[in-house]
C-alpha positions as CSV (number, residue, x, y, z in Angstrom):
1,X,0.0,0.0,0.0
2,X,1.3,3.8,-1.0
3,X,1.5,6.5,1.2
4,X,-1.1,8.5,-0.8
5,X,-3.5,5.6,-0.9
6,X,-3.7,5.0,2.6
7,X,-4.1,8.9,2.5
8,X,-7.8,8.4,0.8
9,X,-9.5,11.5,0.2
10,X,-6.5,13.5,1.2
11,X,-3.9,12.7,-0.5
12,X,-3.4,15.1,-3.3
13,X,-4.0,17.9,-0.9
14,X,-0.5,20.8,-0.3
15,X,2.2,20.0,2.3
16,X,1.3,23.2,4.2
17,X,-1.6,21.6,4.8
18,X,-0.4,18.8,6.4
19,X,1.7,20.7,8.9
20,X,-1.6,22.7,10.1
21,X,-3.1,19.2,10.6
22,X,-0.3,18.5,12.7
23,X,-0.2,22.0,14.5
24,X,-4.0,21.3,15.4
25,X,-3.6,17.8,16.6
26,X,-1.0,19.1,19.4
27,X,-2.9,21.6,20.1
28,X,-5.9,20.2,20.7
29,X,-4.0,17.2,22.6
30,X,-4.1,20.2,25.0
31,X,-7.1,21.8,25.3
32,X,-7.9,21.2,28.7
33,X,-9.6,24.4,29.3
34,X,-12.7,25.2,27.9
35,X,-14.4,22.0,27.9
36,X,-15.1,21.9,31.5
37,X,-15.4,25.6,31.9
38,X,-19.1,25.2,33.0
39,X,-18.0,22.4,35.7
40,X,-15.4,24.9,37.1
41,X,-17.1,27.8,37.5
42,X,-20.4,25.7,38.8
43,X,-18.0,23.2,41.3
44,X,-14.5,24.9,42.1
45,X,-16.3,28.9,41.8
46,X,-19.7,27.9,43.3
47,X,-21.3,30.0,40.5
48,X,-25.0,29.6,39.9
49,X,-26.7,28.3,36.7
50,X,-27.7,31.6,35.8
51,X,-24.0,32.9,36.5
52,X,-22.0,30.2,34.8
53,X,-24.4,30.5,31.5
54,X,-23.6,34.2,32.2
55,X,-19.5,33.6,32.0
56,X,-20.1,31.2,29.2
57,X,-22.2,34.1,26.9
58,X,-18.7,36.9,27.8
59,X,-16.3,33.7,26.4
60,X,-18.4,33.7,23.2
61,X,-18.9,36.9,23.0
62,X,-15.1,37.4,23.1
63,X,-14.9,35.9,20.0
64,X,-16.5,39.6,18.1
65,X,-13.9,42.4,19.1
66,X,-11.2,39.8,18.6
67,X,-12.4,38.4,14.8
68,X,-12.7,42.0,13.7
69,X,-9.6,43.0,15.1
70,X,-7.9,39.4,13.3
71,X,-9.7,39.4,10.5
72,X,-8.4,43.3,9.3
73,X,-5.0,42.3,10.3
74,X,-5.0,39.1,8.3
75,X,-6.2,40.7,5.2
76,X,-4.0,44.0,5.9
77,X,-0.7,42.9,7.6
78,X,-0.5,39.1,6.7
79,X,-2.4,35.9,8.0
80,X,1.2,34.4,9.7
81,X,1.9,37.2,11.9
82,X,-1.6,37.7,12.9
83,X,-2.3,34.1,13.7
84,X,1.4,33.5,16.0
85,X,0.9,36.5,17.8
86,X,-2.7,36.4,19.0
87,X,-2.6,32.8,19.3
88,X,0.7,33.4,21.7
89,X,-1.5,35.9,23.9
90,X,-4.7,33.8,24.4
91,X,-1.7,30.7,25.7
92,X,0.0,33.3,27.8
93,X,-3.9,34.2,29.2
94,X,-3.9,30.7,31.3
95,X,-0.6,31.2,32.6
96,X,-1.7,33.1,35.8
97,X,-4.8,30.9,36.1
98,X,-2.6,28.1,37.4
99,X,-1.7,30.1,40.5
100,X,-4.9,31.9,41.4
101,X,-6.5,29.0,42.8
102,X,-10.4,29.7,43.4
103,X,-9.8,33.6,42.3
104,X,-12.5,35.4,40.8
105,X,-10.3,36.4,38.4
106,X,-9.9,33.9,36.6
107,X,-13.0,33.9,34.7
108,X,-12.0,37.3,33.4
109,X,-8.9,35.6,32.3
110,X,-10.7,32.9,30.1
111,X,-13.1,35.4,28.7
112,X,-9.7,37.4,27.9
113,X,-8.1,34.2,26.5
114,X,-11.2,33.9,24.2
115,X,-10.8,37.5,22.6
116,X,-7.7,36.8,21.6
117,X,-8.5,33.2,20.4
118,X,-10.9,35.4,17.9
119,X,-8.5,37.3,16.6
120,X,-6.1,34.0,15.6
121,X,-9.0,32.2,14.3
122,X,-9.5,34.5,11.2
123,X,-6.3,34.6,10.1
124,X,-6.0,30.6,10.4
125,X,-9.0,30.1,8.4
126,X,-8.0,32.4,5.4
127,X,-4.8,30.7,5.6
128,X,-6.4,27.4,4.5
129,X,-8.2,29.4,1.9
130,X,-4.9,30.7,0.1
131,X,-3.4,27.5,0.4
132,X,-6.3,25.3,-1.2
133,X,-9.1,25.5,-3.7
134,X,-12.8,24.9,-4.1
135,X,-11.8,21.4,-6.0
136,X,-10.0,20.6,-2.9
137,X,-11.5,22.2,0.1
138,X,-14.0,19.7,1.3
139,X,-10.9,17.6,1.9
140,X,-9.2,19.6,3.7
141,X,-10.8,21.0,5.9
142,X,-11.9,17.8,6.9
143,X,-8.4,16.7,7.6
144,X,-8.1,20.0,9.2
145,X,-11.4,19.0,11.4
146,X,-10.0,15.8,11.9
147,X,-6.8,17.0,13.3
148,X,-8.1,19.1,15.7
149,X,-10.3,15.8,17.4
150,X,-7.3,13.4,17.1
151,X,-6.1,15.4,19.6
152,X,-9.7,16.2,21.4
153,X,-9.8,12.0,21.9
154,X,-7.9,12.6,24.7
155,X,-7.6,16.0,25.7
156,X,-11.1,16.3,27.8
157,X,-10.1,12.7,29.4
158,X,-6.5,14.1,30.5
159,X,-8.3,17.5,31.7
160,X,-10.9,15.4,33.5
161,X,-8.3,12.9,35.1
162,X,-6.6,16.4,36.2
163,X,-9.1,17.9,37.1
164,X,-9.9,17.1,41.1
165,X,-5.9,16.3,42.7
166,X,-3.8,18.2,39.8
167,X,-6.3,21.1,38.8
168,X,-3.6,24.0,37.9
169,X,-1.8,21.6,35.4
170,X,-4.8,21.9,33.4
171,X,-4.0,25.6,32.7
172,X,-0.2,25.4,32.2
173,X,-0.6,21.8,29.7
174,X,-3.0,24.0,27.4
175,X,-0.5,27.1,27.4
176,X,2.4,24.4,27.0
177,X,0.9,22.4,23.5
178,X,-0.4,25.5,22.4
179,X,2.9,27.2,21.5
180,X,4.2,23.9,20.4
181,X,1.8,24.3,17.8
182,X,2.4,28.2,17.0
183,X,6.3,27.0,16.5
184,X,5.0,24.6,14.1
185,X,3.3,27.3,11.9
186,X,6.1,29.4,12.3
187,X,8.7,27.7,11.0
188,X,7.1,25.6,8.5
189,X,4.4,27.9,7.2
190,X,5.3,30.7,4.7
191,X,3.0,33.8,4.7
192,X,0.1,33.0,2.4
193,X,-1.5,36.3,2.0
194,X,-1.4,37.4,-1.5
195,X,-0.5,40.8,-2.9
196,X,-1.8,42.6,-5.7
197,X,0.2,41.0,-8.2
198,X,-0.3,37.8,-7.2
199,X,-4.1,38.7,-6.8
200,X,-3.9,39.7,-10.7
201,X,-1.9,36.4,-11.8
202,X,-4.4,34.0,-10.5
203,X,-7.7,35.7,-11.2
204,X,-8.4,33.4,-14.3
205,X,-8.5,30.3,-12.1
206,X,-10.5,31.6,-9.1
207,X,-14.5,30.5,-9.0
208,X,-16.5,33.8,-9.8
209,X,-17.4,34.1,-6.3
210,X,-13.8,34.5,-5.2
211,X,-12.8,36.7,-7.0
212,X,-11.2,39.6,-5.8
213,X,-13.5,42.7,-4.5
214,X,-12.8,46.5,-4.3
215,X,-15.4,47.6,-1.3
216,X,-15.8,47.0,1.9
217,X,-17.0,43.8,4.2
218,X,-20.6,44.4,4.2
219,X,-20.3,45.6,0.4
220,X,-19.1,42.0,-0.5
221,X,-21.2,40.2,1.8
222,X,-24.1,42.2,0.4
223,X,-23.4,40.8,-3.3
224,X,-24.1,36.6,-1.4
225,X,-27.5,36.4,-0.5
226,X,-26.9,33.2,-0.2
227,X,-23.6,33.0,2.0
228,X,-25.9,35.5,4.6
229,X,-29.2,33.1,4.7
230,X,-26.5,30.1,5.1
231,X,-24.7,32.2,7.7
232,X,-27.8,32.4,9.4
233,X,-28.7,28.9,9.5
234,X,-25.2,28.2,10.9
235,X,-26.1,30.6,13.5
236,X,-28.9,28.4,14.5
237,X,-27.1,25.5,14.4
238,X,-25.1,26.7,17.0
239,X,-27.3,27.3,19.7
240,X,-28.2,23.8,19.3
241,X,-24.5,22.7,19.5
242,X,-23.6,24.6,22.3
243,X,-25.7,22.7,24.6
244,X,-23.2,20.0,24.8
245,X,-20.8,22.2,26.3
246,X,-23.3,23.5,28.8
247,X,-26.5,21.7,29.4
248,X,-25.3,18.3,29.1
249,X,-22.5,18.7,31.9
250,X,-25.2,19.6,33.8
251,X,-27.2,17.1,32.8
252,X,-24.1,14.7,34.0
253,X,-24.0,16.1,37.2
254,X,-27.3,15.8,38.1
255,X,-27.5,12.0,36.9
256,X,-24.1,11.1,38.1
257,X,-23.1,13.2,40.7
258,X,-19.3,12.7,41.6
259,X,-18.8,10.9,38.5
260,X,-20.0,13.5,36.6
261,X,-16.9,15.5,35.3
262,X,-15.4,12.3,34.6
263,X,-18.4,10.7,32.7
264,X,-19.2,14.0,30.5
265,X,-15.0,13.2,29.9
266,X,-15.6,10.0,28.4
267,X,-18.8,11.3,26.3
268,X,-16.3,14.5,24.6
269,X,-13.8,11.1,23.9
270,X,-16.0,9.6,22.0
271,X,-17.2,12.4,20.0
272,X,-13.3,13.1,19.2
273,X,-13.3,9.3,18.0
274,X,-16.3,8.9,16.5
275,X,-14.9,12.1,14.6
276,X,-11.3,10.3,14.3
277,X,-12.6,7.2,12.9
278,X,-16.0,8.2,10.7
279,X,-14.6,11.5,9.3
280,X,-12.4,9.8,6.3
281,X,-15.4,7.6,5.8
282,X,-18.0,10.3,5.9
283,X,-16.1,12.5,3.2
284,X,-15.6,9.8,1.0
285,X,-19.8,9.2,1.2
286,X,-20.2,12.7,0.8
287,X,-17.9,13.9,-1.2
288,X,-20.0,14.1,-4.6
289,X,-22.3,15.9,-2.6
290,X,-22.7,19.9,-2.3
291,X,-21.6,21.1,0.6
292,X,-24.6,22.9,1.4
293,X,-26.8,20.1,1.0
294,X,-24.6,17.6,3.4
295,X,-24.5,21.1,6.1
296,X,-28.5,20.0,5.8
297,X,-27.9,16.4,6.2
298,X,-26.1,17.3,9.2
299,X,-29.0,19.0,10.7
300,X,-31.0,15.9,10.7
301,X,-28.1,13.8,12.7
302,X,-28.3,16.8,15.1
303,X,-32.0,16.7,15.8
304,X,-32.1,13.0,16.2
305,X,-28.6,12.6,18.2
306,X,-29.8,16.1,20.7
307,X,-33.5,15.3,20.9
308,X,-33.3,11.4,22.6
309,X,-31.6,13.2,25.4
310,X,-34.7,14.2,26.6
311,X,-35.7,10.5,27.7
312,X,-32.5,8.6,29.0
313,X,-30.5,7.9,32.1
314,X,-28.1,5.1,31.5
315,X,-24.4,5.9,30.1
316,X,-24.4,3.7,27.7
317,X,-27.2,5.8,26.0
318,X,-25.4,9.2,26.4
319,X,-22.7,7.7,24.6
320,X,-25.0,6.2,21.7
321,X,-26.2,10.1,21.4
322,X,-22.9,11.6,21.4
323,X,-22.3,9.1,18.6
324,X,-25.0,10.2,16.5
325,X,-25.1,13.7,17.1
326,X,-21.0,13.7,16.0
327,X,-22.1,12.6,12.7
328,X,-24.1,15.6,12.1
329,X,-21.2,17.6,13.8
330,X,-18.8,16.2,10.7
331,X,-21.2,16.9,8.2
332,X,-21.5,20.6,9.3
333,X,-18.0,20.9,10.3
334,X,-16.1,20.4,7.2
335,X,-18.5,21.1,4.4
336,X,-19.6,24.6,6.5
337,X,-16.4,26.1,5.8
338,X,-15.8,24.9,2.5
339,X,-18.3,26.4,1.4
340,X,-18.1,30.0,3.3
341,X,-14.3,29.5,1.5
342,X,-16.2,29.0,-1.9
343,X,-18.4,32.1,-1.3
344,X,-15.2,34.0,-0.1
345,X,-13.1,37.4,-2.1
346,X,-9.9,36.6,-2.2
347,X,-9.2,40.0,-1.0
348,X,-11.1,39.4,1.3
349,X,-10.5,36.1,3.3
350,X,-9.6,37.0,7.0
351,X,-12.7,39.8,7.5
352,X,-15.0,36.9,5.8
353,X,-13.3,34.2,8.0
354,X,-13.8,36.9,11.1
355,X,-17.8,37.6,10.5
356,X,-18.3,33.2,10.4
357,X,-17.2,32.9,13.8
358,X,-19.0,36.1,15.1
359,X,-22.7,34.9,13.1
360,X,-21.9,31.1,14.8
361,X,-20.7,32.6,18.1
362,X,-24.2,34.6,18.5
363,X,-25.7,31.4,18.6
364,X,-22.9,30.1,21.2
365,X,-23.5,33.4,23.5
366,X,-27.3,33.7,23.3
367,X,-27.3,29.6,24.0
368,X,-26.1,29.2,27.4
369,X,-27.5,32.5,28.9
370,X,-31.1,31.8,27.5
371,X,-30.3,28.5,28.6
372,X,-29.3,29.0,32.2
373,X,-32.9,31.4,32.3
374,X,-34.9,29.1,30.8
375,X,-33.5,25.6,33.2
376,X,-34.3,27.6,36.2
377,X,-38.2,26.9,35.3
378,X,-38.0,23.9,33.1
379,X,-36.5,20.4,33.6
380,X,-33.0,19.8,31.8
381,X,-34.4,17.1,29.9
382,X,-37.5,19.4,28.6
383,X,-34.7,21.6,26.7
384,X,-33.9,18.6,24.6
385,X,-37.0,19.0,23.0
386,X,-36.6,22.3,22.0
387,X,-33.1,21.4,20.3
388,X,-35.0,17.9,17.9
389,X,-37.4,20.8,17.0
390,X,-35.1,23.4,16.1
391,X,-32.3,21.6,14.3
392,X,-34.9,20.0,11.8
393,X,-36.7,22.8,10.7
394,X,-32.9,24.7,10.1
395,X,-32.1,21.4,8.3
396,X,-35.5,22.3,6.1
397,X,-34.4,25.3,5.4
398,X,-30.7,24.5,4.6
399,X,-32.5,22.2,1.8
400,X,-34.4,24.5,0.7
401,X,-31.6,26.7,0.0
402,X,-29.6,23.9,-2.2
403,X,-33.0,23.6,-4.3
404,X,-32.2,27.1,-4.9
405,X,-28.5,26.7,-5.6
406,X,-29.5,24.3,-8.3
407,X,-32.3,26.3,-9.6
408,X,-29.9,29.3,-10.1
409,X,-27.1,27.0,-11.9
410,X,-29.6,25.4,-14.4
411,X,-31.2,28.7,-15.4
412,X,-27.5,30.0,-15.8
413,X,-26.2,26.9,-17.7
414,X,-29.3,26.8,-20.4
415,X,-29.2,30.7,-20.6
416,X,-25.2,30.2,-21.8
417,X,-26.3,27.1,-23.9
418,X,-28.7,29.5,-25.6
419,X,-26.7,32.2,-26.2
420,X,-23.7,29.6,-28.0
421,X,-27.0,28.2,-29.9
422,X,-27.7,31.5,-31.1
């Protein structure tokens, strides 16, 4: 067997990508952090619901200065630089939090640590951009997505095994493996941000919907219809994701008690693995497939995988969710971005890559404050409901938009036919 074929679906993709693949797995290996952000603040903090979903909506929200402030750079000053240094501040963010102990400033600090998170995010996705194209990007951003959960399979489980006797080390391991990866980038990533010339070379063999634009942000986005409605539904997919972070640690708590942190550990391993070992087989399903039909296809995966939470109480159940909600999480994951890349300006890649996050992350704020309000008068299972319900009818919709994709290319396609006839 060759290299490339055991490679599959990936293995024509650039070296460059490859070393970002690499860069994510480490980090992710190490991100300790976030994932039990709402068991800290509810256990170690003694925060209320209401307060911990309050905490949770600043993190997300410090995704919007921080993309704007990324994304301008990326597009202005270069995606490398943008990407090292912001990336560098949100590590050097959980130093302090591993000698703090119970401080109440420490949830400033992660809140902190997620603005600057935002502002390395846009430059890292308009990286991938430069460095790939629409024939290829459903690939690799897959690889990209599975990269990142290779090292999610056992980051939670090291953070949760941590967590009780060794807590502090859970702040300095995600500092530590995240400038591990920065050095990665930095040394084996050139600066992928092209200028004018460059811009002006390649315009022949950019898609008409990246090519490069004159105005401003909302000028461009104003010209894709499309990308806003789809940007929309993302939105709402969102709040629907989000709860796995917040209301199903709870959940665990409540059904679990002690073994809690440790069980919602081994539920966040297996949706890294059922990501590790199904995302090469689900691209290879999908890959004829537009990626705004499979984004829909994810929907469904979410509202089945979400909405049997609301009648179970055995692990072995959670786990058999997780498993099927994951599935819609790869679906949306890597054909999402593909096609906001495919919908992107050239000139315009970072601010593009900054407003995706800040659309998804209003769904990510408004989730676990609305959340938090609406669990201190309704049982936790009762919210699962609400999530079957709402991921289906965004997963109508999402359909409904790929009928009009098609539509639009047909019409287009016989109106150049007849105009060759005539």
């Amino acid at each position: 067997m060759t290299v490339k074929s055991f490679l599959g679906p990936y293995k024509n993709l650039p070296s460059s990508i490859f070393v970002i693949f690499f860069a994510r797995v480490v980090n992710s290996a190490g991100h300790f952090v976030m994932p039990l952000m709402a068991i800290f603040l509810s256990d170690k903090l003694g925060f209320s619901t209401q307060k911990t979903g309050f905490f949770m909506m600043l993190a997300s929200l410090g995704y919007v200065p921080g993309s704007f402030i990324g994304g301008k750079l990326a597009d202005h000053v270069g995606r490398k630089k943008t990407f090292i240094l912001f990336q560098a501040l949100a590590a050097f963010s959980f130093i302090p939090c591993a000698f703090l102990g119970n401080s109440q400033i420490i949830p400033w600090l992660l809140v902190l640590s997620t603005v600057f998170g935002g502002a390395a995010s846009p430059a890292n996705g308009a990286m991938v951009a430069d460095l790939t194209k629409s024939e290829n990007r459903k690939e690799a951003y897959s690889l990209l997505y599975l990269g990142h959960n290779l090292g999610f399979a056992v980051g939670p489980m090291i953070a949760g095994m941590l967590y009780k006797n060794f807590f502090s080390w859970i702040f300095i391991g995600d500092a530590l493996t995240t400038f591990i990866s920065i050095t990665l980038v930095a040394l084996l990533i050139p600066e992928t941000r092209p200028d004018h010339e460059k811009i002006k070379e390649n315009a022949h063999s950019l898609d008409i919907n990246e090519k490069a634009e004159s105005g401003s942000l909302l000028s461009a986005m104003a010209k894709r219809p499309m990308l806003i409605m789809f940007l929309f539904c993302i939105m709402l997919y969102s709040f629907v994701y989000v709860q796995s972070h917040f209301t199903l640690p709870l959940q665990m708590n409540q059904n679990f008690g002690v073994h809690g942190p440790k069980y919602y550990g081994f539920l966040m391993t297996t949706n890294a693995l059922t990501v590790v070992i199904f995302t090469t087989l689900v691209t290879k399903i999908t890959l004829k497939l537009k990626p705004i039909f499979c984004v829909g296809l994810g929907g469904l995966f979410y509202a089945a995988g979400f909405g049997m939470l609301f009648g179970i109480d055995r692990l072995h159940l959670f786990i058999f969710s997780t498993f099927i909600w994951t599935i819609g999480e790869i679906l949306i994951s890597t054909n999402g971005m593909a096609y906001v890349a495919n919908n992107t300006p050239v000139t315009h890649r970072g601010r593009f890559n900054a407003i995706v996050p800040i659309i998804a992350e209003a769904g990510h704020s408004l989730g676990p404050l609305l959340t938090g309000k609406y669990l201190m008068d309704h049982s936790i299972s009762s919210l699962w409901l609400l999530t079957l319900y709402g991921a289906f009818v965004v997963a109508l919709l999402l359909f409904a938009l790929h009928f009009v994709e098609n539509s639009k290319l047909r019409k287009s396609e016989q109106e150049k036919l007849e105009q060759n006839l005539s």
